[in-house]
C-alpha positions as CSV (number, residue, x, y, z in Angstrom):
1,X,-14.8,16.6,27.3
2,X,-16.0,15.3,30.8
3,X,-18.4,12.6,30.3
4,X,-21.2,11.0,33.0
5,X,-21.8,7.4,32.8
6,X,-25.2,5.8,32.5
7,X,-26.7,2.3,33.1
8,X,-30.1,2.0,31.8
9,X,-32.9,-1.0,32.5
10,X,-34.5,0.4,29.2
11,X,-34.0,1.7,26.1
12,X,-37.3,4.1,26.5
13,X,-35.0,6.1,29.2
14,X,-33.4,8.0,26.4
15,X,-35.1,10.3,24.6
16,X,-35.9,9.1,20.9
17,X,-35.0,12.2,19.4
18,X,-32.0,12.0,21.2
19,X,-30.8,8.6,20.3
20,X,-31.7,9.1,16.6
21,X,-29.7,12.1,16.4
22,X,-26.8,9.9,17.1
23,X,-27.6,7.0,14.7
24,X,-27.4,7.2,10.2
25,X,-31.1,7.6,9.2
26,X,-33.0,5.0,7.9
27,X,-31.2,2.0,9.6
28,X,-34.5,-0.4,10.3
29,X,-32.8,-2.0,13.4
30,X,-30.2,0.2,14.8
31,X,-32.8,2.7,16.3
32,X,-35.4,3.5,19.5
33,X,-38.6,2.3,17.8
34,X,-37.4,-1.1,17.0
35,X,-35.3,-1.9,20.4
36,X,-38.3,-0.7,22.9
37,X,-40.8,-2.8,20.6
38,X,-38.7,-6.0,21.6
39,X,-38.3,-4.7,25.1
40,X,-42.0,-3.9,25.6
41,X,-43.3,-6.9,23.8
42,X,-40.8,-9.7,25.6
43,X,-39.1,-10.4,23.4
44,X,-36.2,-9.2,25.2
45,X,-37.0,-10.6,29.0
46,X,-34.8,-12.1,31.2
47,X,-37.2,-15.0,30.6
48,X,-35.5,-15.7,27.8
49,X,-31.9,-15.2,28.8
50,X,-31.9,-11.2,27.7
51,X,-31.7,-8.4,30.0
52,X,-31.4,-4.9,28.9
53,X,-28.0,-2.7,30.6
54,X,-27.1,0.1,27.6
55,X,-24.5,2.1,28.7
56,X,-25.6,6.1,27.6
57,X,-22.8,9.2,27.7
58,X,-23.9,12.2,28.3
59,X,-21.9,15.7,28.2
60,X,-22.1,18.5,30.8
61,X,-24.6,20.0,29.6
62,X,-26.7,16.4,30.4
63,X,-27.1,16.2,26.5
64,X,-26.9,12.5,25.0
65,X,-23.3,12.1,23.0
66,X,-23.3,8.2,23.4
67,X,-25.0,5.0,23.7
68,X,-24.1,1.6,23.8
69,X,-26.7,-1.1,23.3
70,X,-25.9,-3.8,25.9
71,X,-27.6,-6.7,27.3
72,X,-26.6,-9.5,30.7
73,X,-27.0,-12.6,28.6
74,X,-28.2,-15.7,30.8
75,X,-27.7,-18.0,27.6
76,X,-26.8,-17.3,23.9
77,X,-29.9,-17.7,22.5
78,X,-30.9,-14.8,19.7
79,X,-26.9,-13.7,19.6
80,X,-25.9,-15.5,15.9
81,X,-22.3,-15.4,17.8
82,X,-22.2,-19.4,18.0
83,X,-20.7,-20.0,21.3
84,X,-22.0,-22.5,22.6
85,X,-18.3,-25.0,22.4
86,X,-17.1,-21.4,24.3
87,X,-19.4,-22.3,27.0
88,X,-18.4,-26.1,27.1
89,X,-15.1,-25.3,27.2
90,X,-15.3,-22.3,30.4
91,X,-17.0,-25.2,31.8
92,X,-14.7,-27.5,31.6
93,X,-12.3,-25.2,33.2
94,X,-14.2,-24.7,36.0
95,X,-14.9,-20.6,35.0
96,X,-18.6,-19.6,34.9
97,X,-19.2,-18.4,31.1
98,X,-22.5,-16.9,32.1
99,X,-24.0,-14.6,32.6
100,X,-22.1,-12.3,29.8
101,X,-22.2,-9.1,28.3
102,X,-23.8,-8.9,24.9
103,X,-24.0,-5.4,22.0
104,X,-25.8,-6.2,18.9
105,X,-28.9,-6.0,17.9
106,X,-31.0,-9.0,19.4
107,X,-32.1,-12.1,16.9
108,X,-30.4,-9.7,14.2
109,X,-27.5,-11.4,12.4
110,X,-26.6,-7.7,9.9
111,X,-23.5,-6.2,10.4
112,X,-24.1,-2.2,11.8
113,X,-22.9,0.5,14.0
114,X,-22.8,-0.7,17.5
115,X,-21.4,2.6,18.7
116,X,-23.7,5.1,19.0
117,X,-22.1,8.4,18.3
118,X,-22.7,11.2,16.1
119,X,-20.2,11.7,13.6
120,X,-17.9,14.9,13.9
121,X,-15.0,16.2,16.4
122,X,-14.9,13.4,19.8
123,X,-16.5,10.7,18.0
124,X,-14.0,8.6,18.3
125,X,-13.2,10.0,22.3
126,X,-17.1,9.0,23.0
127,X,-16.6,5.6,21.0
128,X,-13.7,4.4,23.3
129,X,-15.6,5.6,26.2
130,X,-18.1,3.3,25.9
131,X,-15.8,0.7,25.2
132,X,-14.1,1.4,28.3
133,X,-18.0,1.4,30.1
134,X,-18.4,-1.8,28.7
135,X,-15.0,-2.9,30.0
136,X,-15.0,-1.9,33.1
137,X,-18.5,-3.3,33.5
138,X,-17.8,-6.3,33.0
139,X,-14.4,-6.5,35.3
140,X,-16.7,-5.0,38.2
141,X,-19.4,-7.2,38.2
142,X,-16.9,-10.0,37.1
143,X,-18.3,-11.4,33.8
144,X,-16.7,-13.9,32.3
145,X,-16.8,-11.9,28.5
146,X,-18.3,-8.8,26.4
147,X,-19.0,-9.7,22.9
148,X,-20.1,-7.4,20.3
149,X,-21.7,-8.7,17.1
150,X,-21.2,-7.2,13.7
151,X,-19.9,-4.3,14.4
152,X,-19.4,-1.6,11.5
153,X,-15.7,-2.0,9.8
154,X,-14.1,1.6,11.3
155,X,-15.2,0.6,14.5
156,X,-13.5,-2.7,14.6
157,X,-10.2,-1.2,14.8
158,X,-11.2,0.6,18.2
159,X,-12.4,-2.8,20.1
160,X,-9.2,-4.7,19.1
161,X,-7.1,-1.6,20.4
162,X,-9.2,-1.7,23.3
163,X,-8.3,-6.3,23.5
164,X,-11.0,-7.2,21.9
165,X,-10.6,-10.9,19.5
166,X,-12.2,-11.3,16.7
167,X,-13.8,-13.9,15.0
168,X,-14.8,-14.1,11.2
169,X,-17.5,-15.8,10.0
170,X,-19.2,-16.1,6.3
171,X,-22.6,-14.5,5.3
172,X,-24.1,-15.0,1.6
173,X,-25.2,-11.7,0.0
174,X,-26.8,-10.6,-3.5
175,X,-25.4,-7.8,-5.0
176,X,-27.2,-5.5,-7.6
177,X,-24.8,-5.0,-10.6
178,X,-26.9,-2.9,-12.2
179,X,-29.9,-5.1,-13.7
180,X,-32.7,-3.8,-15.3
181,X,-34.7,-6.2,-14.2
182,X,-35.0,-10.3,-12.6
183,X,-34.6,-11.6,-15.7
184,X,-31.6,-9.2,-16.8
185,X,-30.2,-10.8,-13.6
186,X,-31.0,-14.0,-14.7
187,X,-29.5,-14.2,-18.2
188,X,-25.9,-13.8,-15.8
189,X,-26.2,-17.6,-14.6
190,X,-25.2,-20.4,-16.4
191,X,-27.4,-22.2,-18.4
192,X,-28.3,-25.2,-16.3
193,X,-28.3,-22.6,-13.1
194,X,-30.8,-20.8,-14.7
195,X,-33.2,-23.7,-16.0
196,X,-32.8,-24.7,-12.0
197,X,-34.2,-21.4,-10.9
198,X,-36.5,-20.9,-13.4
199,X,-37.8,-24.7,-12.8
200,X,-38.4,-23.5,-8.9
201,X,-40.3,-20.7,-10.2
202,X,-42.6,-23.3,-12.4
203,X,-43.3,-25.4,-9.6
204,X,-45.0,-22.7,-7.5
205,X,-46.6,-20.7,-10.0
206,X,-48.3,-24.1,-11.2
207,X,-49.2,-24.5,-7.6
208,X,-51.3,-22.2,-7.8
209,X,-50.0,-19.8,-5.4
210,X,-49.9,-15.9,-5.5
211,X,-47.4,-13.7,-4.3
212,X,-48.2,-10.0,-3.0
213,X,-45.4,-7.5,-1.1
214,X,-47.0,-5.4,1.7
215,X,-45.0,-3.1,3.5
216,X,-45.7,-3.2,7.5
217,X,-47.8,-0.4,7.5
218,X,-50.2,-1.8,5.7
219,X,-50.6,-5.1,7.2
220,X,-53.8,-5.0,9.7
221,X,-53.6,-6.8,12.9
222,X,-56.1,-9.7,11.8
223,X,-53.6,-10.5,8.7
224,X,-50.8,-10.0,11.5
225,X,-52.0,-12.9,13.4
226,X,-52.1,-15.3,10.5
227,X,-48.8,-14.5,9.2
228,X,-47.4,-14.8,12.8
229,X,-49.5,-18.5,13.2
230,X,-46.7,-19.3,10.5
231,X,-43.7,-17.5,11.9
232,X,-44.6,-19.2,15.2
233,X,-45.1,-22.8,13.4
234,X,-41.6,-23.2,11.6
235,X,-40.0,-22.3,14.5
236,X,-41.6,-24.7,16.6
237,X,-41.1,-27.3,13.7
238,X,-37.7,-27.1,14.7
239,X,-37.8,-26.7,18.1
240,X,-37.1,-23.3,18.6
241,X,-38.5,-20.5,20.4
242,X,-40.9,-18.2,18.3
243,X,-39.7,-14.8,20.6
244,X,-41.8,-12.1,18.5
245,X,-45.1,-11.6,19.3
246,X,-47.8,-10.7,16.2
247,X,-48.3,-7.4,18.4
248,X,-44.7,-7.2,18.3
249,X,-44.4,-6.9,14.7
250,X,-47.6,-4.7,14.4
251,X,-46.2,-2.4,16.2
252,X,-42.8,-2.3,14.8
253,X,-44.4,-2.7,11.0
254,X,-46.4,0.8,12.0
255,X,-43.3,2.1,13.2
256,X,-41.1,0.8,10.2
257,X,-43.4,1.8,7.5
258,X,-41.9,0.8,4.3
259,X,-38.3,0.0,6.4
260,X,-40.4,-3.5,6.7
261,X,-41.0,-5.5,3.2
262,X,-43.0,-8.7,3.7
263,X,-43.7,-10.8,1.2
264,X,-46.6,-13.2,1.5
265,X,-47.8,-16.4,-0.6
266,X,-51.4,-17.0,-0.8
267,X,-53.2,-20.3,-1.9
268,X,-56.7,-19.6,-2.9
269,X,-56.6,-16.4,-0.9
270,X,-55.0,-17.7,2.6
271,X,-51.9,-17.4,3.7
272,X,-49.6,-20.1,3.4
273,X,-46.0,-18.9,4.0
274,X,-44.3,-15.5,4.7
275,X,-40.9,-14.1,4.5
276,X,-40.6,-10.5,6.5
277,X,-37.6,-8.9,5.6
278,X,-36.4,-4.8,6.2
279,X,-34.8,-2.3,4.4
280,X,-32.4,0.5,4.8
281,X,-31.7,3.3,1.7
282,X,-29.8,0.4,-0.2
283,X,-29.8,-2.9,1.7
284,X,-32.8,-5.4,2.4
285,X,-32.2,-7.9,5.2
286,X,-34.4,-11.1,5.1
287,X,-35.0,-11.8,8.8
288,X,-38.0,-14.3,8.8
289,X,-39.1,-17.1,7.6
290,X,-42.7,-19.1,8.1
291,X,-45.3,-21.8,6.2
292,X,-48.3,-23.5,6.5
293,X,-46.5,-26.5,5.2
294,X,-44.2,-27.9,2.5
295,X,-44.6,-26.4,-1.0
296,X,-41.7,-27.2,-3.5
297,X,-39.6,-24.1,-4.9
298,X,-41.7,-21.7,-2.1
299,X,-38.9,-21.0,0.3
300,X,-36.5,-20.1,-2.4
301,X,-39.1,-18.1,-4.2
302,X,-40.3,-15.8,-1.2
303,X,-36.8,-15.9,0.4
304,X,-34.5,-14.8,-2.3
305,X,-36.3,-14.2,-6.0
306,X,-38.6,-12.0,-4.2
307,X,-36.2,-10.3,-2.9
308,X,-33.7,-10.0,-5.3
309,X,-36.2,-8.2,-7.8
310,X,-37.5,-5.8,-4.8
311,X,-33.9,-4.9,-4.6
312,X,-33.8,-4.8,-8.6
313,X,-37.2,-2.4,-8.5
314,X,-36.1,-0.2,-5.8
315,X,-32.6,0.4,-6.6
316,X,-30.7,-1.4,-3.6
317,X,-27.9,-2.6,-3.7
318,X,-27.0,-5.5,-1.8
319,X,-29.5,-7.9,-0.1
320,X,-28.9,-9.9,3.1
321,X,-30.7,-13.1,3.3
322,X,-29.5,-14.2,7.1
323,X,-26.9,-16.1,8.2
324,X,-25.9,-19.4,6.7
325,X,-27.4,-21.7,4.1
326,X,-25.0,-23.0,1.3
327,X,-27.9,-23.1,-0.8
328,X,-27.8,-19.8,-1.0
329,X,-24.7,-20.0,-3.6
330,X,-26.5,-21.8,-6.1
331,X,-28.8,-18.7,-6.6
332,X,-26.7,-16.3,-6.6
333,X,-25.2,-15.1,-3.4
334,X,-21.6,-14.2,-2.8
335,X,-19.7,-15.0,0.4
336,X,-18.5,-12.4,2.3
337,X,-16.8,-12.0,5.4
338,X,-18.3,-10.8,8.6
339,X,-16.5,-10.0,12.1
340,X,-18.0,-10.3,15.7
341,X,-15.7,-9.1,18.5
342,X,-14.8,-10.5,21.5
343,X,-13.5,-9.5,25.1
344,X,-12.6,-12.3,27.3
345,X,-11.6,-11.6,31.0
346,X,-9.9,-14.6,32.0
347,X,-6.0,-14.3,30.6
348,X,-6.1,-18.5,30.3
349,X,-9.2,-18.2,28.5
350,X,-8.3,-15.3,26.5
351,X,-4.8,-16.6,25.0
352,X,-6.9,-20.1,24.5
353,X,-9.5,-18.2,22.1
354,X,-6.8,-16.1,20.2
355,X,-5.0,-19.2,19.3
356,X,-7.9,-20.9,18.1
357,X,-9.4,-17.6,16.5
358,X,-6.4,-17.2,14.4
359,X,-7.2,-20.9,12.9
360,X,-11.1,-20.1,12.5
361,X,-9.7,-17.1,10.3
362,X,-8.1,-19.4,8.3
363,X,-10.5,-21.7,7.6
364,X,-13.1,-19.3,7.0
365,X,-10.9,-17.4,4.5
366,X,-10.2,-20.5,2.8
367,X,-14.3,-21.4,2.4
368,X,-15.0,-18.5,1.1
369,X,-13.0,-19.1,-1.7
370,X,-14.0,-22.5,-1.9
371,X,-17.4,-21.3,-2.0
372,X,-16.7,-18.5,-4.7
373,X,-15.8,-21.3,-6.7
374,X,-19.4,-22.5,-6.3
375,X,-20.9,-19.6,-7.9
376,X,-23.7,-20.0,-10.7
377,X,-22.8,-17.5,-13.1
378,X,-21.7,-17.6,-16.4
379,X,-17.8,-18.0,-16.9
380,X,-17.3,-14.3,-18.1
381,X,-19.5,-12.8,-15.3
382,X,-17.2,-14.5,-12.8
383,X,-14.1,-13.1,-14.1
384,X,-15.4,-9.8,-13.1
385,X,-17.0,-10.3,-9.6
């Protein structure tokens, strides 16, 4: 199969019939609609250390067989990849660490297919083609490193044939064992778990505050703008940059339909905090976060008990609050392992990272178990999880 190389400044230059035909249906973030809203809306901007350079394949009949989503990162800001001490430590060395190459989904921490190929006869020909684009990319225009984050399991084996490292870290899922219903799932925790939880779930129904679950196409700009006022305002409470705009998210809610489930908590009819999570056919993925102020039990309420009974209702079966947060444990979610791959073009820096990647393994491996350990359920439901 010959195949024709293309760089593109935007992910509207492929057709989005074209791309979707390449990607599993119903995957809210690895598609056209959701990557060309960030694009559009800045959120992607080389303002903001992100500039758009996907690598698409195409056959020679000009049809689209391939596409890499790929970004020239000025910082690391949006990546979840946590490399900053990678940076230091190029520095010292006197080797520029940026700008880099970066595949993932931007601000997106959910593992996914990173490879766009349909499946059949040449995938895998197509998949290390791009990986070679990507490579030799990054040796031409001499960047310091290509890192892809959360890549899907079968194509892991492919970037570390290929020399990429990888890295694991620890994410905290829920997983639906079948319940009936929340408190079906609840009766699996141990006693004084369970008082804890149901003890959050006092405090802000005694509040006073309500709880309603839209789904984005049915959120109107005007409520859009207050529930991004409090997006915006946690993360400027802690000093980081809000990069979604609220027409951002309208337009991506239209687009998303019920792939977007936000869950919003009123006091006396306003707004007063938001979580905005999305969907695929049988995993939710909490994504954002925002409040008015400080209300006890609320975060854990809209963040995870929501969400864990929408995935009850619906039939999911696993639900992806985000990266980090021990606290996630005590109600309920499991540690798992994640992987984010890693291409280094200095050989120094290279053997440097393996060596230190091989002890990161470690240590992740043995927090996870430490943090099973932690789990709240009853002895009898550990024993079969």
């Amino acid at each position: 199969m010959h195949l024709a190389t293309e760089y593109l400044t935007s992910i509207d230059e492929v057709d989005a019939a074209a791309l979707d035909a390449l990607l599993p249906p119903q995957d809210p973030f690895a598609n056209r609609a959701f990557l060309s809203a960030l694009e559009r809306h800045g959120a992607v901007h080389p303002s903001l250390g992100w500039s758009p350079g996907h690598i698409a394949l195409r056959d020679e009949r000009q049809q689209l067989v391939g596409l890499l989503p790929l970004y020239f990162k000025g910082n690391s800001f949006g990546e979840f990849i946590y490399d900053w001490s990678w940076a230091a430590a190029f520095r010292q060395a006197g080797i520029a660490y940026y700008p880099k190459l970066f595949s993932g989904i931007p601000y997106t921490p959910a593992t996914g297919p990173r490879l766009w190929v349909p499946a059949g006869a040449g995938q895998q020909a197509i998949r290390r083609a791009l990986i070679d684009a990507a490579i030799h990319l990054a040796g031409e225009q001499n960047f310091s490193s290509w890192h892809v984050a959360f890549p899907d399991a079968d194509e892991i084996p492919l970037l570390e044939a290929a020399g990429l490292l990888a890295r694991k870290d620890i994410q905290f899922h829920w997983f639906n064992r079948g319940y009936r219903h929340f408190p079906d799932f609840m009766q699996t925790l141990s006693s004084d778990k369970r008082r804890k939880l149901k003890a959050e779930q006092r405090k802000v129904a005694e509040a006073g505050i309500e709880i309603e679950q839209l789904h984005g196409d049915t959120i109107d700009h005007a409520l859009w703008r207050q529930l991004h006022a409090l997006y915006a305002n946690t993360f400027d409470k802690f000093g980081n940059h809000p990069a979604i705009s609220a027409a951002c998210f309208v337009e991506i809610g239209l687009a998303s339909g019920k792939g977007m489930v936000v869950f919003i908590a009123r006091l006396g009819g306003t707004p007063v905090a938001v979580s905005i999570c999305y969907r695929s056919a049988d995993v939710l993925y909490g994504r954002y976060w925002g409040a008015s102020g400080r209300f006890d039990g609320l975060h854990f309420e809209l963040c995870y008990y929501q969400g864990i009974d929408y995935c009850i209702r619906e039939g999911l079966a696993r639900f992806e609050p985000g990266a980090g947060g021990e606290h996630k444990i005590a109600r309920g979610f499991e540690p798992m392992p994640v992987t984010t791959m890693h291409w280094i073009a200095d050989p120094r820096m290279r053997d440097v990272l393996r060596t230190h990647l091989t002890r990161v393994d470690q240590s992740m491996e043995a927090y996870r178990e430490e943090a099973a350990e932690h789990l709240p359920f009853r002895e009898d439901e550990k024993a079969i999880r």
